[in-house]
N, C-alpha and C positions, 0 to 999 in steps of 0.2 A: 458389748458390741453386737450389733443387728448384721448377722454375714448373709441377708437377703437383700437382691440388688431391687432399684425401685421396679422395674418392670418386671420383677417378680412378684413385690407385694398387689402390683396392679391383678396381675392374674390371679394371686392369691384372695383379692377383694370380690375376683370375679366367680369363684370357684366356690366363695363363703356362702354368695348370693345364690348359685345354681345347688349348692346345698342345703339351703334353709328350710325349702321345703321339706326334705326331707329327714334332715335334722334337728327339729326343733326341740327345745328343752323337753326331756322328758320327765316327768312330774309322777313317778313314782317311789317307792321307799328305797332304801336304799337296803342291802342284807345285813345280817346280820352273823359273821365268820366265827364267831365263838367255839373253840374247840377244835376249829378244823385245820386244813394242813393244806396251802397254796402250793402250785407245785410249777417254779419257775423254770421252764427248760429256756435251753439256749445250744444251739448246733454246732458247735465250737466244744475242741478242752479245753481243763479246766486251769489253763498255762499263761492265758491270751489277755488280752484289754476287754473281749466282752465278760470274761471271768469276770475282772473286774466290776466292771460296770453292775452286773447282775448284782453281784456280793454287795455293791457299795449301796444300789435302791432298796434288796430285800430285807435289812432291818428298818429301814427307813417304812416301807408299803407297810410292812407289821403295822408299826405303832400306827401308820395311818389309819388302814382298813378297818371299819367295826366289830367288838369283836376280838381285834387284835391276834386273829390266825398268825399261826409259825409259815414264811414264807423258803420256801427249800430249794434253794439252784441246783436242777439238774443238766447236767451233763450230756450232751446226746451229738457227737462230731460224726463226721462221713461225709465223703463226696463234697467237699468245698460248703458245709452247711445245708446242702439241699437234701442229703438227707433227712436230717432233723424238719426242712422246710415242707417236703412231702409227707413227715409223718403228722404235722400239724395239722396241715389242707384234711386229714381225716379226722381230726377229730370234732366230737360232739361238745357243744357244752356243758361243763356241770358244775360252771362257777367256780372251778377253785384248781383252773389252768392258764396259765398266761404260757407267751412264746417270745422270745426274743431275735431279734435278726440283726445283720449288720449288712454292711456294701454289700459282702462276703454272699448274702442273700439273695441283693438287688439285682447285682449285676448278672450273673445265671440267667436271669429273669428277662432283662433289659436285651440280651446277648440271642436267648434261643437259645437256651445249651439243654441239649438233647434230655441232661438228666432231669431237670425241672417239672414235677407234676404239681406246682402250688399255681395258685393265682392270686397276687395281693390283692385285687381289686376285691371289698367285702369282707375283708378281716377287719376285728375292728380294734383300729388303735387306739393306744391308751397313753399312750407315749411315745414322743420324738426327741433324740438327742444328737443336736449337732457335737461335732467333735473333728481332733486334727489328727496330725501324724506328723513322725520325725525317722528320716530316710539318717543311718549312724553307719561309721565306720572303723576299723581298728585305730587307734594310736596312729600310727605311722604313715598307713593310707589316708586319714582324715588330714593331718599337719600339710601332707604334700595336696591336696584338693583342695584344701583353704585358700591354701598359696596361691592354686593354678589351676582351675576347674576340667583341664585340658591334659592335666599330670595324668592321669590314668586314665587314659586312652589305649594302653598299650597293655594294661593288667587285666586277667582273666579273672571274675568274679562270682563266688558261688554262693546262692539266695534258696534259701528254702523257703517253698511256696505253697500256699493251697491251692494254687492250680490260674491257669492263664485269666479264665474268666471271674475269680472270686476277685476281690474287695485290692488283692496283688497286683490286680491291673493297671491300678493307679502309679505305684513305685517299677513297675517291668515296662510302662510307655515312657515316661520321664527317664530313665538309664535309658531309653534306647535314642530320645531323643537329645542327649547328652553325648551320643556316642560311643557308648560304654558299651564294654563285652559282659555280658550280664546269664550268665548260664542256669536257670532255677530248675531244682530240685524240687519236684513237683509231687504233693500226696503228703505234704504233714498237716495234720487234724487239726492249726491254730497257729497263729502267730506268735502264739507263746514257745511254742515246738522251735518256729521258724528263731526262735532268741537263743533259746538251748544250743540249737547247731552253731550258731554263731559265738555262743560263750564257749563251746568247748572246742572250737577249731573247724568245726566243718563247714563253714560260711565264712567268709568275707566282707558282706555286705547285710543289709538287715533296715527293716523301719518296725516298727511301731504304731497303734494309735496312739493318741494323749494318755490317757490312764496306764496304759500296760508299759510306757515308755517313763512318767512321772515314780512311778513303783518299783521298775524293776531295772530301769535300762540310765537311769541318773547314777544310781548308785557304781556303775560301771563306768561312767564319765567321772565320777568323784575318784575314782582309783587308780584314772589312768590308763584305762582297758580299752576304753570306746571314746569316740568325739564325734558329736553331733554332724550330718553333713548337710542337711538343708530340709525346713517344714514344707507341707503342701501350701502352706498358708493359709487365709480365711477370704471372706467377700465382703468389701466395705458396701455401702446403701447402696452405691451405682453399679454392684457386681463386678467393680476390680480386685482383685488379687494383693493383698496386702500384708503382714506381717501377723503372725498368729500370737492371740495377745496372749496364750499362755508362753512360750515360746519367744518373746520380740526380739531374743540378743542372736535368734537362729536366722540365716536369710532364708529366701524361700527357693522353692523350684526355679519361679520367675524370675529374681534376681540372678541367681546361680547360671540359668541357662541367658538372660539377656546379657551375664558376664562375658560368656563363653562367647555367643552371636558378633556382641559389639554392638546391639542393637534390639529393641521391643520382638519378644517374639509375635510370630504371626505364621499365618500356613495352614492347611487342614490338621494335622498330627497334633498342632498347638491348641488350636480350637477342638479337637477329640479329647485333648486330653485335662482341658477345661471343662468340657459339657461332663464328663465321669468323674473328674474332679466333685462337683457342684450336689451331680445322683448321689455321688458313694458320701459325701462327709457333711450336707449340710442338715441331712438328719439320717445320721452314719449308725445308729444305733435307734429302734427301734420294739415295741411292747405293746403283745397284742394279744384279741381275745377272739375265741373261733367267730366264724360268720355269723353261726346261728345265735351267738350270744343274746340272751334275753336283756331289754331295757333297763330292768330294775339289774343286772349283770351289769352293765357296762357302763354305770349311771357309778355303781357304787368305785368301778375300780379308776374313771378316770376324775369321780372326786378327791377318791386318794390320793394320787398321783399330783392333785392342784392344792392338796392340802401339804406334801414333801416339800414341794417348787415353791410355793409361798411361805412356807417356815422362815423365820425372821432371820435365823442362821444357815439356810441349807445354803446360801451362795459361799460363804465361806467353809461352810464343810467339803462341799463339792469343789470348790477351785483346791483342796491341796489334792484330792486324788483323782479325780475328772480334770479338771484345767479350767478353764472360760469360757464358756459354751452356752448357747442358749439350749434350754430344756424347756418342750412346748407339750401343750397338753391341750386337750378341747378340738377346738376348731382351727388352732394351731397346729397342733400335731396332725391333723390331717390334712391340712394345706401344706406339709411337709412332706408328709406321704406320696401324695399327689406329683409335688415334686422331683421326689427320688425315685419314684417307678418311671420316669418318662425322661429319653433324653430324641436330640433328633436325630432324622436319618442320615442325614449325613454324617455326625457322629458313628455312629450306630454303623454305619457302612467301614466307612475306614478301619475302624476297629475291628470290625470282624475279619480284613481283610488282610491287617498286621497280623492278631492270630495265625491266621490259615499262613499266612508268608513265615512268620517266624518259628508257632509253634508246632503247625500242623492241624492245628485245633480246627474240626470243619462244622459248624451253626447252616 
């Protein structure tokens, strides 16, 4: 499924063209990694769906890259990923660092959040990965929400979060625009943290992206523990909101809350939270190389990366632990890019203004 609506491929056609000059194939050798040691960081622990992610490309990048370098996910959480994002913006090239980012990253970014000293603009990607999420809830709260979307209105819910403005702000505006008393517990290092508190009792409520949710969070719906409560869902050709094809038997926000309405949503809140929908998941994961990256550098890692995605089997390796997603690379991945660092001001307004109303949070 293509979750880019057509007036996005338009812009995207228009963005390929205002790049060409500047991107033209480069016609240098490619490296040659023999012996050496790639060193994947990603800003998040090592608990989360980017774990994932990272783990499930870095033997894959091996076998691609020439060479066939050891590629080594590190670790590096703080400050809702902008840690990790500011330690990046410093670094130099020396071919054998990539960075990983997610919403988690974007949104900081998209927000003005004070701690942000990176600037996407000029990193250079090697990779985009669209991807979903699954908003779950205990046993007992899920059976009664199914039923009645309107059933827990009156229950107090407690979310651990990495914070207002990461990648969370997707599932903390949807509960709000639900109705929901939604309390997050703000400053855990990954959404894998935020699953922990949730399995062992300290939360109530909990989502997921695709991978960290297919691995870790099924196995708690097979036992009984947890039940799904609704996906973000995906974007058909025309950018409507539709049914997440990893996911179809989940409904989505959309249905959930046009339940509740009695009618199609609409409103600024709905449109906010579609526009960061769109930023944070239709290339929700991210693979980049410093700015300074040299040609024959960026040449070699985003052929690798076209040699994973075109592998006769990666779509079926990747749907049991990723989901159905598109994974773009080239000129695609950065028409993606493009995408996810910009949403508009109006967007961008209300948001920050929910924030500052609910959390206190002040951009």
């Amino acid at each position: 499924m293509n979750i880019f609506s057509a007036s996005t491929k338009r812009g995207f056609a228009l963005v390929a063209l205002a790049l060409g000059a500047v991107m033209a194939p480069v016609q240098s050798a490619e490296l040659n990694l023999a012996g050496k040691t790639v060193q994947f960081v990603i800003p998040f622990a090592e608990t989360g769906g980017s774990a994932e992610w990272a783990n499930f490309y870095a033997p894959l990048l091996s076998k691609a890259l020439p060479g066939n370098p050891q590629v080594l996910v590190k670790y590096m959480p703080g400050a809702g990923s902008t840690k990790g994002a500011n330690w990046f913006e410093k670094q130099k090239d020396d071919g054998l660092t990539l960075f990983g980012t997610s919403g988690s990253t974007q949104f900081p970014y998209l927000l003005g959040d004070p701690r942000v000293r990176y600037e996407y603009k000029g990193w250079q990607v090697t990779l985009a990965s669209a991807t979903g999420g699954v908003a779950y809830l205990p046993a007992d709260l899920g059976k009664k929400f199914a039923a009645d979307p309107n059933a827990l209105k009156g229950t107090k819910f407690i979310y651990g979060s990495q914070g207002a403005t990461s990648l969370d702000l997707v599932p903390l505006l949807a509960w709000k625009l639900l109705g929901m008393t939604v309390e997050p517990v703000f400053g855990v290092k990954g959404r894998g943290d935020g699953r922990l508190m949730f399995e062992r009792g300290e939360a109530n409520i909990d989502y997921q992206t695709s991978s960290a949710y297919i691995s870790k969070v099924e196995p708690l719906v097979a036992s009984g523990k947890a039940v799904p409560m609704m996906t973000w869902g995906a974007l058909d050709d025309n950018g409507n909101i539709v049914r997440d094809p990893t996911f179809p038997n989940i409904p989505t926000f959309k249905e959930v809350l046009a339940k509740q309405l009695g009618k199609e949503p609409s409103g600024p809140g709905w449109k906010a939270w579609k526009a960061f929908f769109v930023a944070g998941f239709a290339a929700q994961k991210m693979v980049f190389l410093p700015r300074d990256a040299k040609p024959d550098v960026v040449e070699t890692y985003r052929k690798a990366f076209e040699r994973v995605t075109k592998a006769p089997d990666f779509a079926k390796i990747s749907e049991k632990s990723q989901g159905i997603y598109p994974q773009m690379v080239n000129k695609a991945a950065q028409n993606a890019m493009d995408q996810a660092i910009d949403v508009d001001d109006e967007a961008r307004a209300y948001v920050r203004k929910w924030l500052m109303d609910d959390y206190k949070v002040k951009l």
